[in-house]
N, C-alpha and C positions, 0 to 999 in steps of 0.2 A: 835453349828453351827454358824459360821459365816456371815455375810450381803455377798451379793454376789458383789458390789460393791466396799467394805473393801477388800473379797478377792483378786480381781482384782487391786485393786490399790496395797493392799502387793505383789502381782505376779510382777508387772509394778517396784516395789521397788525392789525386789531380782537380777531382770536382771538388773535394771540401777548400783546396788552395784557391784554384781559380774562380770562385765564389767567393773568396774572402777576399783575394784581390781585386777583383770587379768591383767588392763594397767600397773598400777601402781607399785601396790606392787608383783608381782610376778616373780621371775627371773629365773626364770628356762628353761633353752637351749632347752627342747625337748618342747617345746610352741613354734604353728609356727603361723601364720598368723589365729587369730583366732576372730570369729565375733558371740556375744551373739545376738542369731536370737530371741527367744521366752523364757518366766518363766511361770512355772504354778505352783500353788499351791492349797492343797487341799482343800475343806471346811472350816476341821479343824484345819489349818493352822501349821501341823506339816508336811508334804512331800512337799518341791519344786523339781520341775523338769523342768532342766536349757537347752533349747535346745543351739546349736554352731555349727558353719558351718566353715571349714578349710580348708585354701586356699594351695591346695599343691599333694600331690603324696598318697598312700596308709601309705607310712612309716612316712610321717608327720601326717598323722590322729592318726594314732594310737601313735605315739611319745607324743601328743596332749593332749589325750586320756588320757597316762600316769601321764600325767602332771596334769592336772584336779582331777586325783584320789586323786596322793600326796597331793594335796592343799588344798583336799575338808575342811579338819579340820578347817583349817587356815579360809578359805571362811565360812562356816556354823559361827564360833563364830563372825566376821564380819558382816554377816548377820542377827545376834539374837540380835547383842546389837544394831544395824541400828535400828532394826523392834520395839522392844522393846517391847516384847512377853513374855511370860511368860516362853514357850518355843522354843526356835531356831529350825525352821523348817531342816529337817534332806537333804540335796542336791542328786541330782541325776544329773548327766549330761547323754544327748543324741545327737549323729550327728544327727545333722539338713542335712539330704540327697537332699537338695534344687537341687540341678543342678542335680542330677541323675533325678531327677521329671520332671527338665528342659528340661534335653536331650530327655528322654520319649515321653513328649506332642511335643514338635519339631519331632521327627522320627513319630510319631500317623499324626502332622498336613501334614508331606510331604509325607504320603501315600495316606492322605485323598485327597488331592492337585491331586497328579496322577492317580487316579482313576476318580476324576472330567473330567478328560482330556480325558481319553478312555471315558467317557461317553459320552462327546461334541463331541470326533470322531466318535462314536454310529451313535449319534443323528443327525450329519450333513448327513449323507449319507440314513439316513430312510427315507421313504416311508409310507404313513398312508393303513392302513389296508384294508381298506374300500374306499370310495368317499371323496374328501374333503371336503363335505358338507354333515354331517353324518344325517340331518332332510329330511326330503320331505319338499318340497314348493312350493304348486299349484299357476301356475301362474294365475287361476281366480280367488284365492281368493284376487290378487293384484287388478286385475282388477274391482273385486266385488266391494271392496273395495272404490274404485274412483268412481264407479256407484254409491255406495250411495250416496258420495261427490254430484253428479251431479244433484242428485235428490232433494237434499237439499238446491241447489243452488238456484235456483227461490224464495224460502221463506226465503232465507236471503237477495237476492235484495229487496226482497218487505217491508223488516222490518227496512233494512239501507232508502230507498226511505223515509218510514215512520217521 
């Protein structure tokens, strides 16, 4: 097993390669608009798995898709002699479904959004259940209250006096 910090920097290595050879060296027409999102790699540092997100329609993904497969050879011995591993971790690529996730939390937040609003409509027009002053509150023990004040007054002239 590998340090887990090793792993991570080799993950951080296989997408910056395989993103530079996607640019670069790879020419094939059915590659469309295509963006190395995330690399993971195992402990054991024999499986990476390349996420990619793809700007375009259903038939460029998967055109994409294709094109990734063909390469993988090409990318995997790229990637072993980069790493320089005893063995060349074996690729996988996965769409990275980023904007379907997007559009999701967007429709989730503008339901949340609308529901707020019938409840501020609710709430404007309610009425409390009860009193709006849901305690008792005898008004002698206000006044109680100030009697003691009053009682205690004379012994504090007399102490300021002092």
């Amino acid at each position: 097993m590998a340090d887990p910090a090793k792993v991570r920097k080799h993950a951080e290595r296989v997408r910056e390669l395989v993103a530079s050879v996607i640019r670069t060296q790879i020419k094939d027409p059915r590659l469309g608009m295509i963006t190395i999102t995330d690399a993971r790699i195992t402990a054991d540092l024999r499986e990476a798995t390349v996420f990619y997100t793809v700007l375009g329609d259903a038939e460029e993904q998967a055109g994409t898709a294709a094109a990734l497969e063909s390469a993988k050879g090409m990318l995997r011995g790229v990637v072993g002699r980069a790493l320089g591993l005893r063995h060349s971790p074996s690729l996988a690529f996965v769409s990275d479904d980023v904007q379907e996730h997007v559009k999701h939390i967007d429709d989730l937040l503008a339901e949340a959004k609308q529901r707020d609003e019938v409840v501020q409509q609710l709430a404007a027009g309610a009425a409390y259940a009860g009193e709006a002053q849901p305690y008792k509150v005898d008004e002698d023990d206000d006044e109680g209250a100030s009697d003691d004040d009053d009682e205690d007054e004379p012994a504090l002239r007399a102490a300021v006096q002092r």
